[in-house]
DOTOR-332435 format. One record per residue (C-alpha): x negated, y, z. Coordinates in steps of 0.2 Angstrom, whole numbers, padded with zeros to 4 digits, always signed. Layout:
% DOTOR-332435
XYZ ...
***
This chain:
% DOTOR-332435
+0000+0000+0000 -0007+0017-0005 -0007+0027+0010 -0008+0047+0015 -0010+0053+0030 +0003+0067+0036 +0000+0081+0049 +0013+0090+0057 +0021+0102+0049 +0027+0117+0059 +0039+0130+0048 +0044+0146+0056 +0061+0151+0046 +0070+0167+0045 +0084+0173+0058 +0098+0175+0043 +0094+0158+0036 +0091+0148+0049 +0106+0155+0062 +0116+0142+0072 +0134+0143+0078 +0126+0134+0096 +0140+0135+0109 +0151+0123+0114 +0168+0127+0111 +0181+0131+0124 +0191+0115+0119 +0175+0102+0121 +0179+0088+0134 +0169+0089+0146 +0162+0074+0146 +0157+0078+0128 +0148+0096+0135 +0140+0085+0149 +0131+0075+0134 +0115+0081+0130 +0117+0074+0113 +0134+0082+0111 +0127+0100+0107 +0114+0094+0092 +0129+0082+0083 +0140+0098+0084 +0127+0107+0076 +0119+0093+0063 +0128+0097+0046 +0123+0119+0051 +0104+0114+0053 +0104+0102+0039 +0111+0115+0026 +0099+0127+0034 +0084+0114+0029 +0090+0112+0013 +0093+0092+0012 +0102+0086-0002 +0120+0084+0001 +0118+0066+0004 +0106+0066+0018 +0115+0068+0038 +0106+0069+0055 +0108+0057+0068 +0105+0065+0085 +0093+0054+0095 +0084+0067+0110 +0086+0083+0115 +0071+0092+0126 +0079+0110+0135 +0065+0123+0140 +0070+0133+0156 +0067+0148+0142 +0085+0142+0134 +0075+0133+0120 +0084+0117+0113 +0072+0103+0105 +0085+0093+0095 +0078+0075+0089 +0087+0068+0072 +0084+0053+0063 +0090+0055+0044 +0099+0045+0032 +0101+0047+0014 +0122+0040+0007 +0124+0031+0023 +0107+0022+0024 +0093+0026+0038 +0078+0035+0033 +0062+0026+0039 +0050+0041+0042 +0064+0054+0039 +0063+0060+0055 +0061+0075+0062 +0062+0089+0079 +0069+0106+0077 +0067+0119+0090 +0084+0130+0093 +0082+0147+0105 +0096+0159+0105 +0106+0152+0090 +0091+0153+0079 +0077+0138+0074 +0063+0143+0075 +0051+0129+0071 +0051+0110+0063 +0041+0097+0062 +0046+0084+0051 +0038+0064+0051 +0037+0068+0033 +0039+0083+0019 +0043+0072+0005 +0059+0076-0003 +0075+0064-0006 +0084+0073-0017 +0088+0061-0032 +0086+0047-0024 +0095+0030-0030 +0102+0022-0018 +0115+0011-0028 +0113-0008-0020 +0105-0020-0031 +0115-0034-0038 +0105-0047-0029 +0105-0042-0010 +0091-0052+0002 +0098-0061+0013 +0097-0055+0031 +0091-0039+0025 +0099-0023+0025 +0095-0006+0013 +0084+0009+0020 +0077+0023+0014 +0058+0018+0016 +0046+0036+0017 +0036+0032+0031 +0016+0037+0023 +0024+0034+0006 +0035+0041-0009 +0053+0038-0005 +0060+0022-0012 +0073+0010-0009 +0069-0004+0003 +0074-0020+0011 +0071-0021+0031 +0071-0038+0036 +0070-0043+0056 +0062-0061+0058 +0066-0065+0078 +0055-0078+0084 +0044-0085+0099 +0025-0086+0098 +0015-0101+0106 +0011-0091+0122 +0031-0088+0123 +0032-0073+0118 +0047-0065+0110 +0045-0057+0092 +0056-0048+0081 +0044-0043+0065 +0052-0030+0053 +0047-0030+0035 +0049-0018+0022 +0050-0024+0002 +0051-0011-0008 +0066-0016-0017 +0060-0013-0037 +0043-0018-0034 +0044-0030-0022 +0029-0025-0014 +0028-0026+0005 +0027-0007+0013 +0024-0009+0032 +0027-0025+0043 +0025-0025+0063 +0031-0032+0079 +0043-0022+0088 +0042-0032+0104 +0026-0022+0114 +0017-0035+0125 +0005-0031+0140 -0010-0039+0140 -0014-0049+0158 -0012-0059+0172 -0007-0055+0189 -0003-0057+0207 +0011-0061+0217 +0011-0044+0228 +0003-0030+0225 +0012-0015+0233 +0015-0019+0250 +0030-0017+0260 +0040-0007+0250 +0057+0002+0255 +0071-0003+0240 +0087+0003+0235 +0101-0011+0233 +0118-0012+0232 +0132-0020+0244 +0144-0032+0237 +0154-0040+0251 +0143-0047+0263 +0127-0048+0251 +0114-0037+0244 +0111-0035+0225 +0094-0030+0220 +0103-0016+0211 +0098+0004+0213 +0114+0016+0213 +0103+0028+0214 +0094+0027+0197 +0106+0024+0187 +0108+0005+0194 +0091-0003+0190 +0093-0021+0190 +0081-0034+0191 +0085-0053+0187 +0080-0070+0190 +0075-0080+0176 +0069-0094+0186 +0055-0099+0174 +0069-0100+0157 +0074-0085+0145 +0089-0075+0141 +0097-0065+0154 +0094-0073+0170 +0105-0070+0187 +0106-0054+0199 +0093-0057+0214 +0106-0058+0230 +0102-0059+0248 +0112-0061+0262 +0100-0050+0277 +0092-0034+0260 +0075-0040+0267 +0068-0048+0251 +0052-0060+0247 +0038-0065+0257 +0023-0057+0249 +0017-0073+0242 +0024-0082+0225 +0035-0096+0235 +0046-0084+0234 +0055-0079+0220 +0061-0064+0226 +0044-0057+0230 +0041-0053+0210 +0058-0046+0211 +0053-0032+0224 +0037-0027+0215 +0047-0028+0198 +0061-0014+0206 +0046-0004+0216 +0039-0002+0199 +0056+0002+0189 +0059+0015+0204 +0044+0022+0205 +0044+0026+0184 +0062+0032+0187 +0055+0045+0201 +0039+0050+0189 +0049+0054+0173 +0063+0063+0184 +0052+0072+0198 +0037+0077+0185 +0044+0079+0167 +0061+0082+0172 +0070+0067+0162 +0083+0055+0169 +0078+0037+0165 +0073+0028+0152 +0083+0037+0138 +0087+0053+0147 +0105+0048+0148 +0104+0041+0168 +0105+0025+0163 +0092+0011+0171 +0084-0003+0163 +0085-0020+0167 +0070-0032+0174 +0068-0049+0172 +0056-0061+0183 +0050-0076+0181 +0051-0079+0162 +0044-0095+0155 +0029-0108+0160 +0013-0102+0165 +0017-0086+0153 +0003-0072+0158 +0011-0057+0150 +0024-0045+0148 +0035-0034+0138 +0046-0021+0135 +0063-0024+0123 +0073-0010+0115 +0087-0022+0109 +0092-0028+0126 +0086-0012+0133 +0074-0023+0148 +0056-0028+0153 +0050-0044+0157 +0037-0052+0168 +0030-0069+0165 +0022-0077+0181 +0005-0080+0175 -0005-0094+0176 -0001-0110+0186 +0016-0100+0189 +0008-0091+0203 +0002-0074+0197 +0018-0064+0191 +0013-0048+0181 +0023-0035+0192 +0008-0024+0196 +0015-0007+0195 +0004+0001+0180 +0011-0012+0171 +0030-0009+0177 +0025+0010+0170 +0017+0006+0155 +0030-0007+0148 +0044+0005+0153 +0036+0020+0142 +0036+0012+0127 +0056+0015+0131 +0052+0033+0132 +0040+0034+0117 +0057+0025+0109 +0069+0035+0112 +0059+0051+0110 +0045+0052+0093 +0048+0030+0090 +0031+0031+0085 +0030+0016+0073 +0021+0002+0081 +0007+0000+0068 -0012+0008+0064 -0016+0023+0070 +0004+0028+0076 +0004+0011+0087 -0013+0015+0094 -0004+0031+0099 +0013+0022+0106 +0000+0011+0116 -0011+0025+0123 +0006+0035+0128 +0010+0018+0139 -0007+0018+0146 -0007+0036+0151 +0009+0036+0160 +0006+0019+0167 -0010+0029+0177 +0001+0043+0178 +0015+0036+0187 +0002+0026+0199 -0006+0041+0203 +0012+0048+0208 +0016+0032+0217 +0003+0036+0228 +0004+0018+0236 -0010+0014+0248 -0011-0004+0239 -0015+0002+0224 -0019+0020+0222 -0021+0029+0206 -0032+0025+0193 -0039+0029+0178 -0040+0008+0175 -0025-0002+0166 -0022-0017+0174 -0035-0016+0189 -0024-0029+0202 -0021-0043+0187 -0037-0051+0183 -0035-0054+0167 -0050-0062+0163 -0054-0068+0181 -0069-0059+0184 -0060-0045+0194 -0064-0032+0179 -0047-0023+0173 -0039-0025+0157 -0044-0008+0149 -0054+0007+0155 -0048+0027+0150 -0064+0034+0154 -0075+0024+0144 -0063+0012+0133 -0076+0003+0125 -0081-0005+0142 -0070-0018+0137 -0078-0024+0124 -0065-0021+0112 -0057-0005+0112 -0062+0012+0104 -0071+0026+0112 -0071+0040+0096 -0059+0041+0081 -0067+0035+0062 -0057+0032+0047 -0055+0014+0049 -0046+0015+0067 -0028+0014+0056 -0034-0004+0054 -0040-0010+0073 -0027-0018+0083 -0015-0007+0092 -0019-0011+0110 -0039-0006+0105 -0035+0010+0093 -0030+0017+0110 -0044+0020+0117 -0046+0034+0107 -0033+0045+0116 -0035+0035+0133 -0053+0042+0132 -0047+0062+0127 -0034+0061+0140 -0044+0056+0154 -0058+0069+0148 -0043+0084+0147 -0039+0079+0165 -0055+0073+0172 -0069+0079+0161 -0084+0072+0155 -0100+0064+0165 -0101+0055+0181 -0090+0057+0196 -0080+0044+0210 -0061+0047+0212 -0050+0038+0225 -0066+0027+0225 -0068+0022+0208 -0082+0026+0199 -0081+0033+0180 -0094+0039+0168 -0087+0046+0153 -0096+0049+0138 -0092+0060+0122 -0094+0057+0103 -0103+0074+0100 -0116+0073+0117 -0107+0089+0124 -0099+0091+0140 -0079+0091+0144 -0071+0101+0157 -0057+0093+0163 -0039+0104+0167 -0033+0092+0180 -0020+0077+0178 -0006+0088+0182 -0007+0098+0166 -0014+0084+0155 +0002+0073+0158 +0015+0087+0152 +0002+0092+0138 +0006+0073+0131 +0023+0072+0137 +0028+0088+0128 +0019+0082+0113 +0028+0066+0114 +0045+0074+0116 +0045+0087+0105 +0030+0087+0093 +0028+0071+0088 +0038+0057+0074 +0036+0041+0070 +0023+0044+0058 +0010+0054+0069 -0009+0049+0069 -0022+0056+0077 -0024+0069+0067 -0008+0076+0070 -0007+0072+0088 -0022+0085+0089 -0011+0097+0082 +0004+0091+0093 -0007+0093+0108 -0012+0111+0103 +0007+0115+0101 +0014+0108+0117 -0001+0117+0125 +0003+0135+0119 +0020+0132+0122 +0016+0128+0140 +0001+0138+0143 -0001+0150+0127 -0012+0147+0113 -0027+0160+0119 -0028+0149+0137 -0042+0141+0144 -0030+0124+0141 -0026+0128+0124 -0048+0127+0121 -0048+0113+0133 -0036+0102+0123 -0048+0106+0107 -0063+0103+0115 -0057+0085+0124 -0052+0079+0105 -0066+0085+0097 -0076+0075+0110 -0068+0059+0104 -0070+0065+0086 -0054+0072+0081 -0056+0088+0073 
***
């Protein structure tokens, strides 16, 4: 496939052309008003003809990111006569009844499109617009569901091009954590459940009832932990509710981060929670985050005695949730690596948040697991390469290195935009990290590096971003949040050019 790489494209648009009706009528239900995505449907078919998209193209509300300033960050997917647009997607930013900036996933235009159905349809298969790195042309997506030897789940999507027959883009939309782990590794921890009669669900009513089910080594949905006394596990694996507490700890504890630091409630910003599953399999040493059942789950590791519900990986597996329903950053080449790195990052962020004196905050992924059984951690932000695998500096072939590698690259620039370059022990853990260029970093502090990418993530990026554009992104989201000639703003340059993205 002959591929281009796309930067994000930010158009600043006239008042008169670009004005919005942008208020809710008095007769809107308020439930309807309540709904974040309510406001941007209303206002879909306005911004559309203020894009200029062909009369056949509409724009499905996914996201919407509000400023304190007033300012709107409406996220639409796109479809063309009825049929989604892979890599159509696009965020426009509303202030006042006015838009006054995009950034689409891709520029190309789809005016004159055919879309008429072949006469001889794939089976299994359904019709997309397919302009993800690529010319837009009629496409078959296909959706092989499976289970790998390690029991893992997999649902790979294909894309034929429908004329040509060529295959565009193929990858697995199930995201797997890499690792083993132990049975406890948060202490005793306090947990919101829910009464029913004279038992206790592990159920939270107070984010947005977070569930967490028993597989009891099998698949598919599994059953609601009960107890009789809502004092749950042992801390060892001979009980199966003791992977259930760490499992809800986590799912908590990323629920408080998103709300408490970034503002959002739950997974999709709608105060819904996501469901956990324990115990999945035999001897399965992994886990992984599902959109289509909306749910994470843990295997037990080896010897069925070293579940994976280490809170990092709780976090990271519930982000790639977020980084869903907010840029869907395609999970392949150098836009995966990013989907990965945003896991990682917010996985350290939210242990950091946690602040549990089990396992204080990191810059490490998967410290507690042991995943090769040497005590090392799984992957490393301040140096990535220390795992022997992963990337420290961007080149031109990272597009082509495994997703759970190509992340080092922004691992390493986050950890240098908060932390800075060189030697130095936090929460007594030592780092060292180095930069591509030789030249010292000087970090900004965690607290502004995590809204700087959330804010990128949320409003800046699409599908299609790479790491060229998530340099631009990042420069964006910082000037909106700390202005363009700000010490952060030449931070955020300087941390990317250290990994070599310029």
């Amino acid at each position: 496939m002959k591929r281009k790489t796309l930067g994000i494209t930010t158009a600043l648009m006239s008042a008169a052309a670009l004005a919005t009706t942008g208020t809710l009528g008095a007769s809107a239900a308020p439930q309807q008003a309540a709904n974040p995505l309510f406001s941007a449907a209303e206002q879909a078919g306005t911004i559309s003809t203020a894009l200029g998209l062909s009369g056949g193209e509409q724009l499905v509300p996914r996201d919407v990111v509000r400023d304190a300033d007033g300012t709107a960050h409406f996220r639409f997917d796109r479809t063309l006569n009825g049929l989604k647009v892979i890599g159509g997607d696009l965020v426009v930013a509303q202030k006042a009844g006015q838009v006054s900036s995009v950034v689409k996933a891709t520029e190309a235009s789809l005016a004159g499109l055919d879309t008429s159905a072949p006469l001889a349809a794939q089976a299994d298969s359904k019709l997309v617009v397919f302009a993800l790195d690529h010319a837009p042309v009629l496409a078959w997506e296909t959706v092989e569901h499976s289970v790998k030897e390690d029991q893992t789940p997999s649902a790979v999507h294909t894309f034929t091009d429908v004329k040509t027959g060529e295959t565009l883009l193929t990858y697995d939309d199930i995201h797997v954590a890499e690792g083993t782990g132990q049975s406890t590794f948060s202490g005793t921890v306090p947990l919101n459940t829910t009464q029913s009669g004279s038992t206790f669900q592990l159920k939270d009513p107070a984010r947005g009832n977070q569930a967490v089910n028993n597989l009891n080594n099998g698949s598919g949905t599994g059953t609601l932990f009960t107890d009789a006394d809502n004092k749950w596990g042992n801390g060892t694996y001979t009980d199966k509710a003791t992977a259930g507490v760490d499992a809800a700890f986590g799912a908590a504890k990323t629920w408080d981060y998103y709300k408490n630091v970034h503002g959002r409630s739950g997974i999709k910003n709608n105060g819904v929670g996501a469901l956990s599953k324990v115990h999945y399999g035999n001897n399965y040493s992994n886990a992984f985050w599902n959109d289509s059942c909306f749910c994470m789950t843990y295997g037990d590791g080896a010897n069925n005695q070293k579940p994976l519900t280490s809170l990092d990986v709780a976090a990271h597996e519930m982000s790639h949730g977020v980084t869903s329903a907010t840029a869907g950053l395609i999970y392949s080449g150098e836009s995966g690596g990013l989907n990965e790195a945003t896991s990682d990052i917010f996985g350290s962020t939210t242990e950091f948040y946690a602040n549990n004196a089990a396992d204080t905050g990191d810059y490490l992924i998967g410290e507690k697991i042991d995943i090769r059984g040497d005590g090392k951690p799984l992957r490393y932000m301040d140096k990535p390469s220390k795992d022997g695998r992963s990337l420290d500096n961007w080149s031109s072939t990272a597009g082509n290195v495994d997703v759970h590698y190509s992340s080092g690259i922004a691992n390493h620039f986050f950890y240098l935009l908060s932390e800075g370059s060189g030697k130095k022990t936090i929460n007594g853990v030592a780092y060292d990290s180095p930069t591509f260029d030789n030249q010292p970093v000087t970090g900004i502090g965690r607290a502004k590096a995590e809204k700087i990418w959330y804010r990128a993530l949320t409003t800046k990026f699409t599908s299609s971003t790479k790491y060229a554009a998530a340099r631009t992104g990042t420069l964006a989201a910082t000037a909106d949040l700390y202005g363009a000639s700000s010490p952060e703003y030449a931070a955020v340059n300087r941390a990317w050019a250290a990994v070599n993205v310029k």
